[in-house]
Every structure is written in C-alpha cells, then in structure tokens.
C-alpha positions in Angstrom: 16.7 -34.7 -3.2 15.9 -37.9 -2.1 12.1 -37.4 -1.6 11.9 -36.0 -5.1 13.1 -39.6 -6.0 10.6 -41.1 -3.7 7.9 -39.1 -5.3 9.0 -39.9 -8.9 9.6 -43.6 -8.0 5.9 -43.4 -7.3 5.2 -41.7 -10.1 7.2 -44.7 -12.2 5.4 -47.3 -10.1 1.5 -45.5 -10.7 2.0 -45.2 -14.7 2.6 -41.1 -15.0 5.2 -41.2 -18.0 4.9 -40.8 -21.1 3.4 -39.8 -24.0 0.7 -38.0 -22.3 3.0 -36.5 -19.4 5.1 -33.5 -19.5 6.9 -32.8 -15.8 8.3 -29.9 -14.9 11.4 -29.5 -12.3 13.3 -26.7 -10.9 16.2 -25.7 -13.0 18.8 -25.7 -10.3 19.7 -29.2 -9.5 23.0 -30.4 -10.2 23.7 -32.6 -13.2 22.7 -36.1 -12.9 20.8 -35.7 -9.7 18.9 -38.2 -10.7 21.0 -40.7 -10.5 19.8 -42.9 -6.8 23.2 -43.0 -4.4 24.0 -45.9 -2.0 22.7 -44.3 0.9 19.6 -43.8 -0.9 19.4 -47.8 -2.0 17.3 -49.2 0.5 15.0 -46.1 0.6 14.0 -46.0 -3.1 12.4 -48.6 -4.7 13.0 -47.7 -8.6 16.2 -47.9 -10.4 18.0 -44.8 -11.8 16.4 -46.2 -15.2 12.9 -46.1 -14.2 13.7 -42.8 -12.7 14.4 -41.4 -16.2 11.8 -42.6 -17.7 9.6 -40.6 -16.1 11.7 -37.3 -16.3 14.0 -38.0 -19.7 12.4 -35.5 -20.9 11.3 -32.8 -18.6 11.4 -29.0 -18.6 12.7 -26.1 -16.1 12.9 -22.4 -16.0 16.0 -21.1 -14.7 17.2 -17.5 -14.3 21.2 -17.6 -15.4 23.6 -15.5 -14.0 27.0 -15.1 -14.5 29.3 -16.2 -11.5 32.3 -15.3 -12.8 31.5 -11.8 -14.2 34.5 -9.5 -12.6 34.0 -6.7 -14.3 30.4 -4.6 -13.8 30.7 -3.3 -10.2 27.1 -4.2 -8.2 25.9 -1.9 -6.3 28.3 -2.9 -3.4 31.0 -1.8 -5.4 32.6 -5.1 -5.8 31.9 -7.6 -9.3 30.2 -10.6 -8.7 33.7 -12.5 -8.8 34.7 -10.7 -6.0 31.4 -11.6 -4.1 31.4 -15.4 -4.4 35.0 -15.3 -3.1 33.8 -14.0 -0.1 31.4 -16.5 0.4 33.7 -19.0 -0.5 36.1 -17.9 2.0 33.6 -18.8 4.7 33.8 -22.2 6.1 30.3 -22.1 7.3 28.8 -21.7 3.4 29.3 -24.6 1.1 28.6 -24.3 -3.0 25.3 -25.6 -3.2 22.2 -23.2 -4.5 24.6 -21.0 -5.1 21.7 -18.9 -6.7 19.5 -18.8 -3.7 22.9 -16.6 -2.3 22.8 -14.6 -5.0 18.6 -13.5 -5.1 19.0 -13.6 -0.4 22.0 -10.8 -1.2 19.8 -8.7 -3.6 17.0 -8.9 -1.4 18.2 -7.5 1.4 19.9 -4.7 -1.0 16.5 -4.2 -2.3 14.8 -4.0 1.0 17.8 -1.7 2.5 17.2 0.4 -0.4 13.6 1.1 0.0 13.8 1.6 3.5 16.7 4.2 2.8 14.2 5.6 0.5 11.1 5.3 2.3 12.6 7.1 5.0 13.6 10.0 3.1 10.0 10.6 1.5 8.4 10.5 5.4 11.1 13.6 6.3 9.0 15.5 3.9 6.1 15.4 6.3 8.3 15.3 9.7 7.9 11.5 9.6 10.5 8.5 10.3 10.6 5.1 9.7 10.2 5.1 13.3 6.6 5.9 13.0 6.0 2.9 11.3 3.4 0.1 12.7 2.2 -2.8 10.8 -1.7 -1.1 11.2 -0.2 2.2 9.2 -0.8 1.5 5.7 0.4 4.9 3.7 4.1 3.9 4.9 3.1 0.6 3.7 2.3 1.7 0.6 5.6 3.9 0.4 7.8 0.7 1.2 6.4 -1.4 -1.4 6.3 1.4 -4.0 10.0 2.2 -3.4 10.1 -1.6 -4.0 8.7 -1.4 -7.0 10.9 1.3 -7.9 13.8 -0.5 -7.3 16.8 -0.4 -10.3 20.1 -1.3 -9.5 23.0 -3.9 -10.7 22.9 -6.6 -8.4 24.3 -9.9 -7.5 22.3 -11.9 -9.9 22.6 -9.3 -12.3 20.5 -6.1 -12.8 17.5 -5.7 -10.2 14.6 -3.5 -11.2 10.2 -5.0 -11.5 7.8 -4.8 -13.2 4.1 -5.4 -12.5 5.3 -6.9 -9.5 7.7 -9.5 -11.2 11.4 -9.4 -11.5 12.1 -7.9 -15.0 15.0 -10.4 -16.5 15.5 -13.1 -18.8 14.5 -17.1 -17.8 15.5 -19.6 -19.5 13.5 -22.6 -20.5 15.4 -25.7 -20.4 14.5 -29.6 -21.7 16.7 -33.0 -20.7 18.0 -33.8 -23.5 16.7 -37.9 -23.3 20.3 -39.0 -22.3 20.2 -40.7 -19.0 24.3 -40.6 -18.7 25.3 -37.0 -20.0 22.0 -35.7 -18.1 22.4 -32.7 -20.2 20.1 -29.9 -20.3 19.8 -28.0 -23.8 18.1 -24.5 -23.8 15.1 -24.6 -25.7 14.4 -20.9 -25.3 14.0 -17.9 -23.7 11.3 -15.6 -21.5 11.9 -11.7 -21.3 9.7 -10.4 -18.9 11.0 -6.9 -20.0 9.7 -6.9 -23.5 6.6 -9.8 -22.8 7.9 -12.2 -25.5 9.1 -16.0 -25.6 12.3 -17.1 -28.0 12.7 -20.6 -28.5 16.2 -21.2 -29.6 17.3 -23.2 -32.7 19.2 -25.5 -33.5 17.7 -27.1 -30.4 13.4 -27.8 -30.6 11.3 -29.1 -28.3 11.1 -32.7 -28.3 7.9 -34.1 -26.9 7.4 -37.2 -24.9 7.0 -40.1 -27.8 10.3 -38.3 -29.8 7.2 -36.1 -31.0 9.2 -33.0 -32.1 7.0 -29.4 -32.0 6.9 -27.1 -35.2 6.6 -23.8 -35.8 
C-alpha cells in the first residue's frame, strides 16, 4: 500500500487531479487506506490531505460476495460460513484479501472439475489424462472447453463463463468526497450475464469539479 501512496504523492506533486482526472483503484482495499501511517512518514512526501485530493473522488469495480452466507451449500458441501471459519482457524492465514481466498478456492474447484471431466471424455477413445503433453492440443482444447463449461455454486458465489469471462454481477463503486468516513457508495451495477449496466439511485455519479452526471 505504501507505493500506491508514493505513486499518488507523485501524482499530487505533478498536477494529475482534478477536474480533468478520473482514477480508478481496485475495489478491495480496506477503508481509509489512504490515510499515510507513522511508519510510512518519512517515506511519503504528501499529507493524507493531498492524498485525497487526487483520489476523493475515484472509482472501483468490485465483485461482492457474501461472507457470511450459511445457508446455500457450495459445491464442497459446506456454506461459505463454514469455509471462512476454516480458514480462520489457521494461524498461518490472516483476514486480509479475503476475496483473493475465495476466487484461489474456486479456481482450483474449477480446474479439478475440468480435469475430472476431461478425463472422462478421453475414456471414450481409450485415452487418459495421462496422455496429455503440453505439444497435444485436442486435450488442450477439451480442458479449456470443460472450463468453459464450468457451472457450479462456489465460494464467491455461483461459478459458471461466458465468452471467456466470469458471468456475475460487479459493482461499480465512487468515494464519496469525505476524506474521514472514506466511504464508498455504489453507483451501479455490471451483469455480465444479461450484458447491461444499472447505475443505482439515490446515489449518481459525481464528477471531479462536484459536476454531477444526468441521465
């Protein structure tokens, strides 16, 4: 984190805020990460101030999922309740990105899968995934379409693709302009399923100058 406040102190220092400047961030961070620590004092030139006036207003896309949803079973067979206590209960994992956790797990559910999968299409023809070399392109092809095919209830919710993107619902989010809440306000929505953006009322865009964007 702290580099990002190097490279935004520079940005501060160089004159790219503004009006004419929209930044984007990832949608991750925890709130008020912004704000420059002790340790960081004597390695960051800018003030937490100056720091927000380059990002007060900044956007990020973040794909929400439920933590504490103990109810729908994932494909484990445990709720995703059940799943972050297990984590939890290791010593060797702390809190932070908790998401990454969440789209590592379904990964290697989704790879697991398709290999399963892959596997049983190569018995058809007396194959095995032990026939497979990185030169042999029709399993290839079999392990990323079984990828592809991929539909199951996951640990960030349900995991299934479409033209080679993760069909689910991003949020688009927008700093609300208050350095000491460091709130973010959901300012729509993307679903890749049906192609379509949503922005959300009451909350509108607000553009850099308090410029505010209508319909």
């Amino acid at each position: 984190m702290t580099e990002l406040k190097k490279l935004l102190c520079k940005a501060y220092q160089s004159g790219l805020y503004g009006q004419k400047y929209i930044w984007f961030i990832p949608g991750y961070f925890r709130e008020k990460w912004y704000f420059i620590e002790d340790t960081e004092a004597n390695q960051i030139n800018c003030t937490t101030k100056e720091i927000f006036q380059v990002i007060k207003n900044y956007f990020s896309v973040y794909r929400y999922f439920n933590r504490a949803e103990n109810v729908t079973k994932t494909i484990s067979g445990k709720t995703t309740w059940q799943i972050y206590q297990s984590f939890y209960a290791n010593p060797d994992l702390t809190r932070i990105h908790d998401h990454l956790k969440a789209y590592t797990y379904d990964a290697l559910w989704t790879l697991a899968l398709a290999l399963n999968a892959t596997n049983a299409e190569l018995e058809k023809t007396n194959q095995t995934l032990l026939d497979f070399t990185y030169t042999n392109k029709n399993i290839m092809k079999i392990i990323n379409q079984k990828i592809l095919d991929s539909s199951f209830q996951g640990l960030s919710g349900h995991v299934s693709y479409k033209k080679r993107e993760r069909v689910e619902e991003v949020h688009i989010l927008q700093m609300n302009g208050n350095m000491s809440s460091g709130g973010m306000v959901s300012v729509g929505t993307y679903d890749f399923r049906l192609e379509s953006l949503q922005l959300n009322t009451p909350y509108q865009i607000t553009w850099p100058g308090m410029m505010t964007l209508k319909n």
